[in-house]
C-alpha positions in Angstrom: -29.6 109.9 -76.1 -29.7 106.2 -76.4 -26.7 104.2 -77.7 -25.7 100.4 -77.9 -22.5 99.3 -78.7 -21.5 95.4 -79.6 -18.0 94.2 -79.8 -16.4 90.8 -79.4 -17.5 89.2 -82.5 -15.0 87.6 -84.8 -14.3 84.5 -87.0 -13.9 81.2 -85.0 -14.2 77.5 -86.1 -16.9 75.3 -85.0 -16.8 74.8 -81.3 -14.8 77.4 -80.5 -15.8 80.6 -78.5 -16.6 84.1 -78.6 -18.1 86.9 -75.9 -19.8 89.3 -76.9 -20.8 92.5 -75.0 -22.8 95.5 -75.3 -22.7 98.4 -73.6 -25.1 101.0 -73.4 -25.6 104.3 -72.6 -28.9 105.2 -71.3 -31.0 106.3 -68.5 -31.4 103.7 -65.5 -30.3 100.9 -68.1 -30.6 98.4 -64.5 -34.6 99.1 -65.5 -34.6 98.0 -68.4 -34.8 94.1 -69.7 -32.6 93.7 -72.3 -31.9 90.8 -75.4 -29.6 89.9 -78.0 -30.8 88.5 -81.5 -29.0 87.8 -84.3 -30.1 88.0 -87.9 -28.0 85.6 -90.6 -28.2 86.8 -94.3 -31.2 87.0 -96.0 -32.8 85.3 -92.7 -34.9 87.0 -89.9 -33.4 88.9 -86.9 -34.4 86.2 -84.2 -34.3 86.6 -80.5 -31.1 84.7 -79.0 -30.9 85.3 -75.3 -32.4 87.9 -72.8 -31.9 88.9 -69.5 -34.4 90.7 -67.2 -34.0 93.4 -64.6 -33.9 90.7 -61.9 -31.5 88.7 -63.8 -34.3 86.0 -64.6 -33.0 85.0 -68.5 -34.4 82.7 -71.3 -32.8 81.3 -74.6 -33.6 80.1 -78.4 -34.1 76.6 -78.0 -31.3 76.9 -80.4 -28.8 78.1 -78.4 -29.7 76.4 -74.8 -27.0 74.8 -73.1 -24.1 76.8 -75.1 -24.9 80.4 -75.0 -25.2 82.1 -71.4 -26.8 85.7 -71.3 -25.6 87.7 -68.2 -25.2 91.6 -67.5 -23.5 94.3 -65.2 -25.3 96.9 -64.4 -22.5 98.8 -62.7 -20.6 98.8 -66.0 -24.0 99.1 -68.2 -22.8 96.3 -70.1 -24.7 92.9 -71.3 -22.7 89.5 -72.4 -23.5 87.0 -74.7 -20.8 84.4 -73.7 -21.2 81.8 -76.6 -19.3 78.5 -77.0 -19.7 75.3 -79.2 -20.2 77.7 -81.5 -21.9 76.0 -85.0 -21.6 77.1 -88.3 -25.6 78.0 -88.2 -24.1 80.7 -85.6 -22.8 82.7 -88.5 -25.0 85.8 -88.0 -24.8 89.7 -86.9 -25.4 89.7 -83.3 -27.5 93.1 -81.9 -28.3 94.1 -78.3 -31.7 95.5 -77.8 -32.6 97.7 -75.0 -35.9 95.8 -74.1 -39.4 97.8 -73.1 -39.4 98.4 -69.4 -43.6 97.9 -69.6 -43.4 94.1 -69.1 -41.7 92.1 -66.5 -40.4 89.7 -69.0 -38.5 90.7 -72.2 -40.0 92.4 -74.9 -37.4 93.8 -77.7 -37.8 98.2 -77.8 -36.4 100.2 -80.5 -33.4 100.9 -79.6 -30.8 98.4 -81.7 -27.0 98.4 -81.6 -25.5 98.5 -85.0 -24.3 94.9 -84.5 -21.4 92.5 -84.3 -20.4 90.1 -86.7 -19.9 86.2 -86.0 -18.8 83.7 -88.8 -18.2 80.2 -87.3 -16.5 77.8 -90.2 -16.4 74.6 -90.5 
């Protein structure tokens, strides 16, 4: 019943840029909060960027100031749009569909099955 797909990853060089989207496929997805993470080998999967129903959003310190988290609801569809991409950005990106129980993000347990991002140096 419940599917997320990411695309737009790649291989880019160190402040370059990538977008990537997922799109899901669920009931009343505009209910639902929703995040991206990313996970690097052997690392963590860590909370990136999420975006509220409303459209309120918050970001890993990390990330703040080069990664923007926005969705369309119309299209079901989240964006990560990512630039000044660093080398410590190498990582598989996943969209979660968040829990609708809490106003702000909280990840569920529905995962994409990821993108990848390599940024060289």
């Amino acid at each position: 019943q419940v599917q997320l797909v990411e695309s737009g990853g790649g291989l880019v060089q160190a402040g370059g840029s990538l977008r990537l989207s997922c799109t899901a496929s669920a009931n009343r997805v505009s209910f639902y909060p929703m995040g991206w993470h990313a996970q690097a080998p052997g690392k963590q999967r860590e909370l990136v960027a999420a975006i509220t129903r409303d459209g309120s959003t918050n970001y890993a310190d990390s990330v703040k100031g080069r990664f923007t988290i926005s969705r369309d609801n119309a299209k079901n569809t989240v964006y990560l749009q990512m630039t000044s991409l660093k080398p410590e950005d190498t990582a598989i990106y996943y969209c979660n569909l968040g829990r609708t129980s809490y106003t702000r993000y909280v990840p569920g347990d529905h995962w994409g099955q990821g993108t990848q991002v390599t940024v060289s140096s």
